[in-house]
Every structure is written in structure tokens, then in C-alpha cells.
NUKE-67971 format. One record per residue (C-alpha): residue number from 1; x, z, y. Coordinates in steps of 0.2 Angstrom, whole numbers, plus 5000, padded with zeros to 4 digits. Layout:
N
NUM;X;Z;Y
...
END
This chain:
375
1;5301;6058;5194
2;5285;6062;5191
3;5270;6051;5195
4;5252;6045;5193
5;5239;6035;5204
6;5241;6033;5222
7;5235;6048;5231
8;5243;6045;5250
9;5257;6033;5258
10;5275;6036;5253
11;5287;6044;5265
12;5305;6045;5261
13;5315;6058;5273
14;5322;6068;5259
15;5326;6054;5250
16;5336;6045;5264
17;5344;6061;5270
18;5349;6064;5254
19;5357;6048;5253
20;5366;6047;5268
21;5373;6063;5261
22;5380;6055;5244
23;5386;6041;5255
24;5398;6054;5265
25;5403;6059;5251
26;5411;6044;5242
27;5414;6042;5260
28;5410;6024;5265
29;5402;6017;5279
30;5383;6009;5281
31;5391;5994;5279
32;5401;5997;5268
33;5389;6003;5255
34;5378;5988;5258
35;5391;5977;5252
36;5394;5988;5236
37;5374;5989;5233
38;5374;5970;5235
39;5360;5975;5250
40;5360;5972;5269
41;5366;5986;5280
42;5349;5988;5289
43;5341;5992;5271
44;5353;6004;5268
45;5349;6013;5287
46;5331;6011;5283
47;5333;6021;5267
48;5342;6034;5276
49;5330;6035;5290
50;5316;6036;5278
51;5307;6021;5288
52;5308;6012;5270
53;5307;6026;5258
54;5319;6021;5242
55;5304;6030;5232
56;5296;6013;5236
57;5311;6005;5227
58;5308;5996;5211
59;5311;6008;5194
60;5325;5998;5190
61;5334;5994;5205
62;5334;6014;5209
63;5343;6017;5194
64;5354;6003;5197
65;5359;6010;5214
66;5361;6029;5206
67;5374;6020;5192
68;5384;6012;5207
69;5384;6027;5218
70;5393;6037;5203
71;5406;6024;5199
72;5410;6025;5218
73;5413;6043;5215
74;5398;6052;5225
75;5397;6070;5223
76;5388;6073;5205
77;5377;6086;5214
78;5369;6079;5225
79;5368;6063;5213
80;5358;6072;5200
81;5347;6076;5214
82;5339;6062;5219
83;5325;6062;5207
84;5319;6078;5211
85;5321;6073;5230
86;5310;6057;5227
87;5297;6069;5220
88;5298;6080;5235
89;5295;6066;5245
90;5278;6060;5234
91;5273;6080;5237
92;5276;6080;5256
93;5265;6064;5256
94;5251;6070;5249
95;5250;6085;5255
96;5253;6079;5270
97;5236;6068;5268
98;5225;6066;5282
99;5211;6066;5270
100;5219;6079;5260
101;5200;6089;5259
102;5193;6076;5253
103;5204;6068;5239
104;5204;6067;5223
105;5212;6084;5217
106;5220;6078;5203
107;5228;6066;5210
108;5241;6080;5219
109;5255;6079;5213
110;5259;6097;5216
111;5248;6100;5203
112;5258;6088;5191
113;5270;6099;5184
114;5280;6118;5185
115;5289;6118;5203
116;5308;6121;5200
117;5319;6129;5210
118;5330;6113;5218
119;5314;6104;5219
120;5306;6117;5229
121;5323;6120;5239
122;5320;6101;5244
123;5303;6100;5250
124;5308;6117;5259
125;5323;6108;5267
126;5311;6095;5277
127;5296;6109;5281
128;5310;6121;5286
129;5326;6113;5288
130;5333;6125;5276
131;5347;6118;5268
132;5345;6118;5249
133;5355;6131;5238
134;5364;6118;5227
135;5370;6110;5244
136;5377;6126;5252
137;5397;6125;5252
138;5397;6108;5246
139;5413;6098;5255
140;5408;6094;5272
141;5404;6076;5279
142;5418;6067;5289
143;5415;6071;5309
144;5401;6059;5316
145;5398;6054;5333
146;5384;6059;5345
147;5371;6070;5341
148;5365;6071;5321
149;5351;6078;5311
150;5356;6094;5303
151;5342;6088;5288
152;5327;6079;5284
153;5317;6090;5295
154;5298;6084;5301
155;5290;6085;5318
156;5285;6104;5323
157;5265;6098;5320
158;5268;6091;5305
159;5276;6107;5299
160;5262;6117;5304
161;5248;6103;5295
162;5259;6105;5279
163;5255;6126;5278
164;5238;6121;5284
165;5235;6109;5269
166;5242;6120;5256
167;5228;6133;5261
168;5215;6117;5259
169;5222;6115;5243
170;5222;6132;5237
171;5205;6135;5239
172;5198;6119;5233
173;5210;6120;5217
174;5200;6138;5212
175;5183;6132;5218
176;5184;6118;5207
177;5171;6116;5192
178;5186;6117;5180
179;5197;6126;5192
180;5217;6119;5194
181;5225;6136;5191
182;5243;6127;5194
183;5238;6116;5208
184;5230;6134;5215
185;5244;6145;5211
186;5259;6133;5218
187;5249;6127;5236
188;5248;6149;5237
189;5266;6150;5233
190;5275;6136;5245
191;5262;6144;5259
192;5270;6160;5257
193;5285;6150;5264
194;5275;6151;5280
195;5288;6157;5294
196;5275;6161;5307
197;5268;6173;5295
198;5251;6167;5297
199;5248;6164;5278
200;5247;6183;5277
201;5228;6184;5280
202;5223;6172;5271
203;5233;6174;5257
204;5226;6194;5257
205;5209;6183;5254
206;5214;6176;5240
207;5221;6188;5228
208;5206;6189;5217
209;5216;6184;5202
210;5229;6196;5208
211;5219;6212;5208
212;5214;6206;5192
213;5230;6210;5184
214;5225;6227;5179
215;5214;6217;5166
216;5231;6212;5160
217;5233;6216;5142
218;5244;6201;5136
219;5249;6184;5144
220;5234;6170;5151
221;5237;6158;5161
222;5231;6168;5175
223;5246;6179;5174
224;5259;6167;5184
225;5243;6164;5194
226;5243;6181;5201
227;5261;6181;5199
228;5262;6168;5214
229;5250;6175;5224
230;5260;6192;5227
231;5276;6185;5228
232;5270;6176;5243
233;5261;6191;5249
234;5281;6199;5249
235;5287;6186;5255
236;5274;6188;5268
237;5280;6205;5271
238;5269;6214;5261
239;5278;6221;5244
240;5267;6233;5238
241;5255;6219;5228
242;5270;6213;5221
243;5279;6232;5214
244;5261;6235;5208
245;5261;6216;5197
246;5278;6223;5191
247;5273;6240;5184
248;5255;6235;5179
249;5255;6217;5172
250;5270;6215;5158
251;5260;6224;5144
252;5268;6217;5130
253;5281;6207;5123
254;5272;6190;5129
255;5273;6195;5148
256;5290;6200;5148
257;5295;6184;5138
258;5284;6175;5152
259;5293;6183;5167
260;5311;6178;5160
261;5304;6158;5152
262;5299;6155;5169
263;5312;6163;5178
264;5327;6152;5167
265;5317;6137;5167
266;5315;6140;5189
267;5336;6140;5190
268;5335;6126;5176
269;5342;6134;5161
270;5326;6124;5154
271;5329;6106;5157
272;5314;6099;5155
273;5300;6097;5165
274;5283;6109;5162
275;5268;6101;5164
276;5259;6119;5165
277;5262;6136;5163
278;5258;6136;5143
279;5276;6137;5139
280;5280;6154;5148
281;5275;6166;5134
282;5284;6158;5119
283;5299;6164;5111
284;5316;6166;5122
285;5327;6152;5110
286;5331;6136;5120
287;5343;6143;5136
288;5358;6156;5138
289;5355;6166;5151
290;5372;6167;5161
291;5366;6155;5174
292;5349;6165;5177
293;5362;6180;5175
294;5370;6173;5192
295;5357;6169;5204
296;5346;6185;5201
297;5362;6196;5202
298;5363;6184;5220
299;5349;6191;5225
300;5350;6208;5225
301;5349;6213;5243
302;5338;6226;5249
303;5332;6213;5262
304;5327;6201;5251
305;5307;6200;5248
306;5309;6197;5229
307;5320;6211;5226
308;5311;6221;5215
309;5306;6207;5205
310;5323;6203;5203
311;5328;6219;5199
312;5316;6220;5184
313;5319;6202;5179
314;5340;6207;5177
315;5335;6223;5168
316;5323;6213;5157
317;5336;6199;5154
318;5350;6211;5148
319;5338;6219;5136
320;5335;6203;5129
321;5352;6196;5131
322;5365;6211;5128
323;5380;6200;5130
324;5376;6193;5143
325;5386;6207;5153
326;5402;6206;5145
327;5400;6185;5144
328;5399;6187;5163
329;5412;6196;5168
330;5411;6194;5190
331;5394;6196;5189
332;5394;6210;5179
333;5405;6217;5193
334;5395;6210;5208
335;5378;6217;5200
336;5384;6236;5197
337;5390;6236;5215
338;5375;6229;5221
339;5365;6242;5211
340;5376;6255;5216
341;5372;6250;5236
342;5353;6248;5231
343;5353;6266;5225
344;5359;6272;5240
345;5344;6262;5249
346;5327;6267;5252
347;5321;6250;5250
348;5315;6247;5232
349;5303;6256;5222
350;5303;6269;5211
351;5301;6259;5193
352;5316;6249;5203
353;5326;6263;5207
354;5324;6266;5186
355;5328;6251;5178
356;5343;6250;5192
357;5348;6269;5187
358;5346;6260;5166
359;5360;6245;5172
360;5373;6256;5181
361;5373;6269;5163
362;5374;6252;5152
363;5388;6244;5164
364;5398;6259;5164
365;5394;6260;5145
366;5403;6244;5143
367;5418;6249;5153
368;5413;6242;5170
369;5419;6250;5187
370;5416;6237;5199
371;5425;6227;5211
372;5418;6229;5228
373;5411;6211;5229
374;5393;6216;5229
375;5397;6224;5246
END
């Protein structure tokens, strides 16, 4: 978990929910799991509840309770969560921060390191009650009684203070002497989350780095910058900054590298943690590919907001990772269907409709018909 200084009060509802969920799944009892942490059961509600947050929790006791909860046979998924979900819980925080105009930037932990995808998924779940993609279709809880949770999720105003805080953020990261280009880029990015669409405006405001991308003639640190920014605009329901970062800002072999380090390292094909976006341009050696493969084929819906992006980052990925295809068979299948389907739509743009047109030949080249499942 990441970590440095003391920058707001510690919360814990993702952690505690996350709990309660690993606890289901051995599946024992408040009580029960006391006894077997060698704790009192109203520690163990208080962890789940969040009013004692287990980030509070002593280094070494937390990994002595992660040790125990696996010998008792919780789900390894949700298990190999619970860092991430502690340091969704230090984000929240300070975000959260009533004084967050006035601390100390560095001391925001969103600006610590890369986002990933399950640690985003996480602060997510308690801003939007979005249940988190690696938790889909996991085996549900025994029945409880009365009425229960669905999620960590906050109050409705605490909600709207979180979006209303990444905007402070954002524009006191890129007004800063020495300007925080990760801090700015992912406070843009989560507020793109916004569901009232509000962030829209304001996010319109703030895409000087993005028009900048036409300057673009090789990777700088202001590329996933930009990069942000217009996938929120999307998100936001505006494609059109995004298709034009798509056909105007991968000039060279360092962008494209850029576009599919950072996406493998998002769906952790990378392992390790990023500190900042210095590692996106370098070579393509340390990760496969298949797992990337899987989740962008997932994502080939014409409603989605990314779905260009996606589409470019596949036909990327399988120029740089020809196997890939035939490694992954289902996919394979899944993803000339989907294309196929996307074709037929008039939802993608023209350089989409391309490489999309380039991945059916290739598919088809290699003996692929399709199955239907994309459908």
C-alpha cells in the first residue's frame, strides 16, 4: 500500500466491506472470526463497518490477519485485494479533505503512483457503488437477514464533495510552480466518472494540454496527460477529442509502445507499481499480452465510451503481439464477432472502422469464423 506523511484522517469503508466480504467467503461468523484472529467480535464489526479502519492497523498485525484469512480458505480474490483496497481508502480520505484547497499537494496520495485498474474499480465502488470488475460473478454470500449494504457506498454529499474535490485538485496540480502532471491527469480522469455529467464543462476548460497533442511528435509526459483528459471528456459523452488523440497523437513507435505499456500495466499484466508515467514509452518486454487481449476484446460494445480507444489499442496489440490470436482462441472468436457487429454500426469512426476492417482480414487469415459469442 502505498504511503507518505499524514495528509487527512483515515477512513476504512472499502476496507471493512471488503472484509466482510472475504469473511463470507470462508464463510464464518463475526464471532467466529474473532476467535480465529485471536480479537474481539466488536473489532472485527468495527473493521467491517469502517468505524475503526483496519488501515489504522499495525503493519504487522495486518499481514498477520491476511496470513490467517487464507489458511481459512477466503477467496484468493478478494484476498490479493486488500492492499489495493487500503489505499483506496487513504485516496478517499484525502480527497475527501475538508481543507483539501489548501494542503499540501504532495501529500495526495493520488499523485503517489500510476492508478490501476482494480484500485480505481475500488475507490469507484464506494463513490458509485459500482461493484468492482474482479468481484462480478464471484460466489455469492450465504442469505443475511434484514436489510444489507449492497457496498461500501458514501452519503449522496459526500459523493458529490469527492467530484467536487478532484476539480480543486486538478487545477491546483497544473497551476503549481513545478506543475504535478500525474496528480492533474488522474483527479481529470476519476472526475470523468462524474455520473451527473457535470464534469463535462469543466473538463472542456481544461484541455489545454489536450489541444496540445497536435505538437505531438514523439512521447512526453504530457501525452497520457492529454490522454486522461479526453477519455473523460468521452466518458463525459463527448468522443470526438478522444478519435482526434487517436488519429493525431501516436506518431511514432514510442506512443504506440506508450498506449499498450500503460494499457497492460492498467489490467496488471505489469505487477509492479509506477510511481509515474516515465515507464510507458519503453520497450514492450516484461508482460504477455493475453490478459490485456481479454478485457479490451470485453470491451468492444458500440456503447461503450472507450470504444475506439479500444479498438486501436487490440489492432495495436496484435501487430505487436501476432500470436496472440491464435494463443487465445475464444477471444479470437468473441473479438471477430464483435468486429463484425461494429462494422455493421455507425458508432465508431472512420480510422476505427479501418483497423476493425485490418483484424476481420487478419482473423479470417488465420482461419477464424466465429462463434456467435460476441453477440
Amino acid at each position: 500500500m502505498a504511503g507518505r506523511g499524514r495528509s487527512a484522517r483515515q477512513r476504512g469503508e472499502v476496507t471493512g466491506y471488503l472484509i466482510k466480504l472475504i469473511r463470507e467467503s470462508i464463510p464464518l461468523t463475526q464471532e467466529r472470526l474473532a476467535v480465529e484472529l485471536g480479537v474481539d467480535r466488536v473489532t472485527v464489526q468495527s473493521w467491517e463497518s469502517g468505524r475503526r479502519p483496519f488501515t489504522a492497523v499495525p503493519l504487522g498485525q495486518a499481514i498477520g490477519v491476511r496470513h490467517r484469512l487464507g489458511r481459512l480458505g477466503a477467496n484468493a480474490t478478494l484476498l490479493a485485494a486488500l492492499d489495493d483496497a487500503a489505499e483506496a481508502d487513504v485516496i478517499l480520505a484525502a480527497v475527501l479533505h475538508e481543507q483539501v484547497d489548501r494542503s499540501d499537494i504532495a501529500e495526495q496520495p493520488l499523485g503517489w503512483s500510476v492508478l490501476t485498474h482494480r484500485l480505481t474499480d475500488l475507490v469507484l465502488w464506494a463513490v458509485l457503488g459500482q461493484t468492482p470488475t474482479f468481484a462480478r460473478g464471484l460466489p455469492a454470500a450465504h442469505p443475511r437477514r434484514g436489510p444489507v449494504a449492497p457496498g461500501p457506498a458514501l452519503p449522496i454529499e459526500e459523493q458529490r464533495t469527492f467530484f467536487a474535490h478532484l476539480h480543486v485538485l486538478a487545477e491546483r496540480a497544473a497551476t503549481r510552480r513545478e506543475p504535478s502532471v500525474l496528480l492533474h491527469r488522474q483527479a481529470c480522469f476519476l472526475a470523468g466518472m462524474d455520473p451527473t455529467r457535470t464534469a463535462a464543462g469543466w473538463l472542456a476548460q481544461n484541455t489545454t494540454r489536450a489541444r496540445r497533442l497536435t505538437t505531438f511528435h514523439t512521447w512526453s509526459p504530457l501525452w497520457p496527460d492529454a490522454r486522461s483528459v479526453v477519455t473523460s471528456l468521452a466518458n463525459q459523452g463527448d468522443p470526438e477529442p478522444l478519435r482526434d488523440f487517436i488519429a493525431r497523437a501516436h506518431p511514432d513507435d514510442a506512443c504506440e509502445r506508450a498506449a499498450l505499456n500503460y494499457s497492460a500495466y492498467w489490467v496488471g499484466e505489469i505487477p509492479y507499481r509506477q510511481r509515474d508515467d516515465s515507464f510507458m514509452p519503453g520497450a514492450l518486454a516484461d508482460w504477455h499480452g493475453s490478459i490485456l487481449f481479454r478485457h479490451l476484446v470485453q470491451r468492444l460494445d458500440p456503447a461503450h465510451p472507450f470504444v475506439d480507444l479500444n479498438i486501436h489499442n487490440i489492432w495495436a496489440l496484435l501487430a505487436a503481439r501476432r500470436s496472440l490470436a491464435l494463443d487465445n482462441l475464444a477471444a479470437s472468436r468473441a473479438l471477430l464477432d464483435r468486429s463484425v457487429r461494429l462494422l455493421d454500426s455507425d458508432q465508431i469512426s472512420a480510422q476505427s472502422r479501418q483497423e476493425l476492417t485490418s483484424i476481420v482480414y487478419s482473423l479470417r487469415a488465420d482461419g477464424f469464423t466465429g462463434t456467435g459469442t460476441g453477440r
